[in-house]
ZADO-1210 file (C-alpha; in nm, 4 decimals, padded with zeros to 6 digits):
<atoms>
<atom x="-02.7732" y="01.0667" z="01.0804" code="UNK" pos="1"/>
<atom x="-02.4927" y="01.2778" z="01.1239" code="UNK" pos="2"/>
<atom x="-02.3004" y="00.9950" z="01.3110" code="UNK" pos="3"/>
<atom x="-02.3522" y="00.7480" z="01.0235" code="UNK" pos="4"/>
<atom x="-02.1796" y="00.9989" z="00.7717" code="UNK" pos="5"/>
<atom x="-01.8911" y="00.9900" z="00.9555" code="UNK" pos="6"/>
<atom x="-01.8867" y="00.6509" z="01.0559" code="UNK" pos="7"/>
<atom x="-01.9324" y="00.5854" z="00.6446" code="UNK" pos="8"/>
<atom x="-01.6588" y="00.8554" z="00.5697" code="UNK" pos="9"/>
<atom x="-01.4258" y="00.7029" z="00.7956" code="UNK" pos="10"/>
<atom x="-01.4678" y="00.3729" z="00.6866" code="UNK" pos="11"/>
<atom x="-01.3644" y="00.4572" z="00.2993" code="UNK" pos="12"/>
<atom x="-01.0698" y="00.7024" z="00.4692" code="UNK" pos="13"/>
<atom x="-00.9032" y="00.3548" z="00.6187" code="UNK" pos="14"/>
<atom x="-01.0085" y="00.1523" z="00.2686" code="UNK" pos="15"/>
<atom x="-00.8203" y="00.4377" z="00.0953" code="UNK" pos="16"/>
<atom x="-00.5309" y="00.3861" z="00.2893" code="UNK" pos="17"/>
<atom x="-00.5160" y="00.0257" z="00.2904" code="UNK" pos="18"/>
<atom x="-00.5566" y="-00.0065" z="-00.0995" code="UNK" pos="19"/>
<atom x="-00.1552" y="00.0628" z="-00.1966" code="UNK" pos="20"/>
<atom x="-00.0852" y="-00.2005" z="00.0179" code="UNK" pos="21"/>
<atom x="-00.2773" y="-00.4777" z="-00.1049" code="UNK" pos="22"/>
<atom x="-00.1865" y="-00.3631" z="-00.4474" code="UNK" pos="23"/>
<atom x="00.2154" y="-00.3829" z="-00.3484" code="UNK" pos="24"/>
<atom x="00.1677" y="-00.7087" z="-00.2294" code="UNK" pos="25"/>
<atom x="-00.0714" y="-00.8448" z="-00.4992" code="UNK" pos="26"/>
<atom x="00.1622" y="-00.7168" z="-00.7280" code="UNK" pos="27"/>
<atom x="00.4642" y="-00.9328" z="-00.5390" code="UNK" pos="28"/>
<atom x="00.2726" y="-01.2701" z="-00.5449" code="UNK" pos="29"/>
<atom x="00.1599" y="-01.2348" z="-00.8909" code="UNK" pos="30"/>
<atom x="00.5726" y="-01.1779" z="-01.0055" code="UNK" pos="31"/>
<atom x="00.6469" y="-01.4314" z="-00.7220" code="UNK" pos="32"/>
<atom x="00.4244" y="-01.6832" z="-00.9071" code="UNK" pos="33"/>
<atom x="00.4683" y="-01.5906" z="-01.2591" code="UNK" pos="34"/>
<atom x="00.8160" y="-01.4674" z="-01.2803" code="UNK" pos="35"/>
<atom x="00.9898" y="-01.1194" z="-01.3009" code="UNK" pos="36"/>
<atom x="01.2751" y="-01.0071" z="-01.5780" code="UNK" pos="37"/>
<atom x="01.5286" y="-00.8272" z="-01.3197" code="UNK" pos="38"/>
<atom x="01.7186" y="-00.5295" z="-01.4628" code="UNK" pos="39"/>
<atom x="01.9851" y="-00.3827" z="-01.2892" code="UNK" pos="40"/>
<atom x="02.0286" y="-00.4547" z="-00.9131" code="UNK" pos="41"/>
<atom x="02.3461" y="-00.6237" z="-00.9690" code="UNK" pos="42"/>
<atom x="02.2231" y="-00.8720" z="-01.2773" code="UNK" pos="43"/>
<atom x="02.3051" y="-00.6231" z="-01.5254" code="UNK" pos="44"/>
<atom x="02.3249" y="-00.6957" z="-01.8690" code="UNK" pos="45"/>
<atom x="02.3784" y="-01.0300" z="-01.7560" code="UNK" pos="46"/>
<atom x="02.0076" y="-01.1535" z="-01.6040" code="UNK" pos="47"/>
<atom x="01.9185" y="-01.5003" z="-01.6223" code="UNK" pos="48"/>
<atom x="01.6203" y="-01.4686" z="-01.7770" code="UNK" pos="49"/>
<atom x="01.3036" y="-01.4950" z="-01.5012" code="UNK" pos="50"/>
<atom x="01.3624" y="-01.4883" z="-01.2313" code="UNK" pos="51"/>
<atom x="01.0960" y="-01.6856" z="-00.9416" code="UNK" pos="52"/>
<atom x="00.9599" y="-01.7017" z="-00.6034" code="UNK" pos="53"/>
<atom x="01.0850" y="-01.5378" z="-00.2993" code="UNK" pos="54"/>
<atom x="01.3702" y="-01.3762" z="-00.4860" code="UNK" pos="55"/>
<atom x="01.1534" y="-01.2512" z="-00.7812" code="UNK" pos="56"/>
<atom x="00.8676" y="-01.1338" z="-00.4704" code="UNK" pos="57"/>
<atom x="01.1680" y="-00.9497" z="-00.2692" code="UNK" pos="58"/>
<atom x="01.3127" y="-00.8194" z="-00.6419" code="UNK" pos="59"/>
<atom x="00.9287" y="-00.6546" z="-00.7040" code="UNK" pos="60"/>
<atom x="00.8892" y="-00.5322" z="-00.3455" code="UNK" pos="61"/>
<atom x="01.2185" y="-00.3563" z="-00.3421" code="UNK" pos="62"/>
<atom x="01.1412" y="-00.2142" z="-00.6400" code="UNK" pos="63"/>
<atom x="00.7775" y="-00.1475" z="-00.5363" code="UNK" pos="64"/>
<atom x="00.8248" y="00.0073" z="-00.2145" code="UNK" pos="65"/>
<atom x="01.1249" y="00.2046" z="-00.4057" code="UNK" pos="66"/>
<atom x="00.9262" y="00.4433" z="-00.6512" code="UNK" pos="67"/>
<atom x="00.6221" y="00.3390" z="-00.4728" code="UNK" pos="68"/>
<atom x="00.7795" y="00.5505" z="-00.2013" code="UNK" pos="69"/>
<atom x="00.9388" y="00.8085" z="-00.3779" code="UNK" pos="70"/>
<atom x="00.6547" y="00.9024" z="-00.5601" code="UNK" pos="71"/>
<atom x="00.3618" y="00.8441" z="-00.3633" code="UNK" pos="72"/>
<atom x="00.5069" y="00.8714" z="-00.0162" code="UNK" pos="73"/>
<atom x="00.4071" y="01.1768" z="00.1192" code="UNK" pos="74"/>
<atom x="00.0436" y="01.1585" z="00.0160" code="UNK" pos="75"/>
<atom x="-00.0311" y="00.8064" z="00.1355" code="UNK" pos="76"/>
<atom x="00.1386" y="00.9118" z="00.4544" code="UNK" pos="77"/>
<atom x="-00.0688" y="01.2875" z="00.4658" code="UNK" pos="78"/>
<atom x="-00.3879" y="01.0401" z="00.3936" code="UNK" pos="79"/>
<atom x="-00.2760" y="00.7692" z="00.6551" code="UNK" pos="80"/>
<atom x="-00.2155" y="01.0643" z="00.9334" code="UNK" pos="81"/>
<atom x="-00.5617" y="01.2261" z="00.8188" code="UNK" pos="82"/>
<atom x="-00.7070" y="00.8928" z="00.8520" code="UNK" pos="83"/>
<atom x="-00.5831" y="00.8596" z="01.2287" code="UNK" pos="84"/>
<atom x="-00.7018" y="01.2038" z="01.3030" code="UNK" pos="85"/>
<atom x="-01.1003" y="01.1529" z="01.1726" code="UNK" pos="86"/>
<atom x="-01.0966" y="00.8071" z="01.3139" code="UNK" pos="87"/>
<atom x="-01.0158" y="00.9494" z="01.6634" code="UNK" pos="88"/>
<atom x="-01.2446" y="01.2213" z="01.5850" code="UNK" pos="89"/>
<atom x="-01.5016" y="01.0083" z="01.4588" code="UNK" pos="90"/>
<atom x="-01.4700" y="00.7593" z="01.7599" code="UNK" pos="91"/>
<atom x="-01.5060" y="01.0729" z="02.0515" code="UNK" pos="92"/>
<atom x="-01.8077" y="01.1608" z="01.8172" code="UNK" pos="93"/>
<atom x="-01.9484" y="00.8533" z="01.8142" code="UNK" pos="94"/>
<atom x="-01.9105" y="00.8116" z="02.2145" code="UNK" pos="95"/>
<atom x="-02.0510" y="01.1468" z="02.2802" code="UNK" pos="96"/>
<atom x="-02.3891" y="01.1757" z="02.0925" code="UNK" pos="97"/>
<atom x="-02.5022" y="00.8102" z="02.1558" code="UNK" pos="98"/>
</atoms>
């Protein structure tokens, strides 16, 4: 019973930690697909309007992975680390009371 716990505890650690990702890059197709309105970096007050595709997807990530980063880094990577640590823990665990 115990094992199951951790094996179900583990399992929504490395869904936690996966979730920003998907988000960051669901977020870059959608403004890949349906267009992003750049400010700054270098269009200035001068944009062209929307901009598409690869640039627009690069444009969002940058910006993503920018404040993404800035704000949320050091708890994602505190949660990615503590999901490493169960995982291994949850793995000897899981080996040793079969």
């Amino acid at each position: 019973m115990k094992k199951k716990i951790f094996i179900a505890i583990d399992v929504l650690l490395i869904l936690l930690s996966v979730t920003p990702i998907g988000l960051v890059l669901y977020d870059c197709i959608n403004r890949a697909i349906n267009g992003v309105s750049p400010w700054g970096d270098g269009y200035g007050l001068d944009y062209p309007g929307m901009i598409y595709g690869y640039e627009a997807f690069r444009y969002e990530f940058r910006f993503d992975v920018f404040w993404g980063l800035a704000i949320f880094g050091i708890p994602w990577a505190c949660l990615i680390l503590t999901t490493i640590i169960f995982t291994v823990f949850t793995v000897m665990y899981a080996k040793n009371n079969k």
